[in-house]
Steps between C-alpha positions, in 0.01 A plus 500: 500500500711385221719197529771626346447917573761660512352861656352377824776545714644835565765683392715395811510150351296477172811519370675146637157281399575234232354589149230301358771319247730407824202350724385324162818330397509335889143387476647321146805378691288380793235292247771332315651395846134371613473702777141519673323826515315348819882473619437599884869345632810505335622183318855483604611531891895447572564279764699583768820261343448757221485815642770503776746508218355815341498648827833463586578614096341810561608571843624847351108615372349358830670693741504830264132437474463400902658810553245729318178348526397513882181462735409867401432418142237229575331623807254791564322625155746245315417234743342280167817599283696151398892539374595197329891506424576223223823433349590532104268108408220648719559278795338724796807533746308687780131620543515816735104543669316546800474154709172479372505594186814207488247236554245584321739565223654122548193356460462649207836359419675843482842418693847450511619200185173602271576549151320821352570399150159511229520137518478460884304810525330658156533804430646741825736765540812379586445271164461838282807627749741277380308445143568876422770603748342800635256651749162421465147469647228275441095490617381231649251443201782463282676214700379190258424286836243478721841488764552906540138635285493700864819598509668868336864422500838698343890345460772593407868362428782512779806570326877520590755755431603335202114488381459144497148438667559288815121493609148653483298645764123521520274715658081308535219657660149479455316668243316755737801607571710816340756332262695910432642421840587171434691596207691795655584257783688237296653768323697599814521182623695328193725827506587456853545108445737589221631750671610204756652308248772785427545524873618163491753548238629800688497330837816344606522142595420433866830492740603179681273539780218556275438852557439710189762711401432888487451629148834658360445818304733520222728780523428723268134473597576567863726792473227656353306497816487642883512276764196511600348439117716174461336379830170565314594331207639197673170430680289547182752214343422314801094501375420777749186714499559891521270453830717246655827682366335763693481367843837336434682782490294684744358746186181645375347272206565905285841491569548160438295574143738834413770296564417212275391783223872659541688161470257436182603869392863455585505136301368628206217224567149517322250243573509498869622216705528275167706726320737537817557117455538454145791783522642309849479191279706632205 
């Protein structure tokens, strides 16, 4: 197989693989920074004086993040799936993984505080990520280091409702395994972590006894509605599921679906669940 082939991955994600001129300019960048293709641990590790601050900087992308990325996604047939969540220099802010996968992954020195730059790292997705500010997937061939040549991985930018980029998220699995799934999975998970961040902006401050405040419609959105739809529309803003809407309120998951499609309908809202929050954002 080709190094730099473009037309061995399918259609599903053929289409988010670097070119041939993107892979080769990082392979430049990493000789002229006199990084080792043998490379098998990355060069630059945060210590824990270092990181804490970052942490507590992006308190906001760890919890959105925390919030969306749960046991399900790395147990069962994702069970060797790694989500590393880094903030805008790169800095890995969280590594979500099975316990075992965790240590093996440490020793590899994959964790929280590594730097995924090309100079700590060569050439790796999150690099391209933030070198090109889009969506893309690399093989693990293509990775200049020895450090992930077994590794298929895809990232993407986290970005805010303003558009400024406040993080990338990556998505590595072996090369054995299917990387179209992997692809359509960070897809939904970066919506649903952005997603999160417009929550925030709509969510009220917390009341003196630290209880979240309920969401308050604005009134010309909620004189639109019934009763019962601004109860639906309350719990989505709350990060609800249509399943546990559902047994909240004592409704079918159908109902609870037709409802959300009529207060989409009745909003004049395209785009789902992010279009209902760019227009409650306004």
């Amino acid at each position: 197989m080709a190094l730099f082939s473009k037309d061995s991955g399918p259609p599903d994600y053929g289409v988010y693989l670097c070119s041939p001129a993107e892979l080769e300019a990082s392979y430049d960048r990493c000789r002229a920074l006199r990084v080792p293709p043998e490379l098998d641990k990355p060069q630059q590790i945060l210590p824990k004086t270092l990181l804490d601050p970052r942490l507590a900087k992006n308190a906001l992308l760890l919890t959105a993040a925390g919030q969306v990325i749960t046991p399900h996604h790395y147990s069962g047939p994702q069970d060797n799936h790694i989500y590393i969540l880094c903030d805008p220099e790169l800095v890995a802010l969280k590594i979500f993984a099975a316990p075992g996968i965790l240590v093996t992954a440490e020793e590899a020195g994959v964790k929280p505080g590594t730097v995924f730059t090309e100079e700590s790292c060569g050439t790796n997705a999150l690099a391209l990520a933030r070198e090109h500010q889009r969506f893309l997937a690399i093989r693990g061939e293509q990775h200049y280091c020895r450090l992930f040549k077994d590794w298929w991985c895809v990232a993407s930018p986290v970005k805010d409702p303003a558009g400024k980029t406040v993080g990338f998220l990556d998505i590595s699995l072996h090369a054995e395994k299917e990387l179209g799934l992997a692809v359509a999975l960070l897809q939904t998970l970066v919506a649903r972590i952005e997603d999160g961040f417009l929550l925030a902006e709509l969510r009220p401050r917390q009341k003196n006894d630290g209880v979240p405040a309920a969401f308050l419609l604005p009134p010309e959105v909620a004189e639109k509605l019934t009763t019962r739809e601004r109860e639906v529309l309350e719990l989505l803003l709350c990060g609800l599921s249509s399943n546990e809407i559902a047994a909240r309120l004592h409704l079918s998951v159908s109902t609870v679906e037709d409802y959300r499609k009529q207060i989409y309908q009745k909003l004049g809202v395209r785009g789902g669940m992010k279009g209902l929050l760019a227009l409650l954002n306004r």
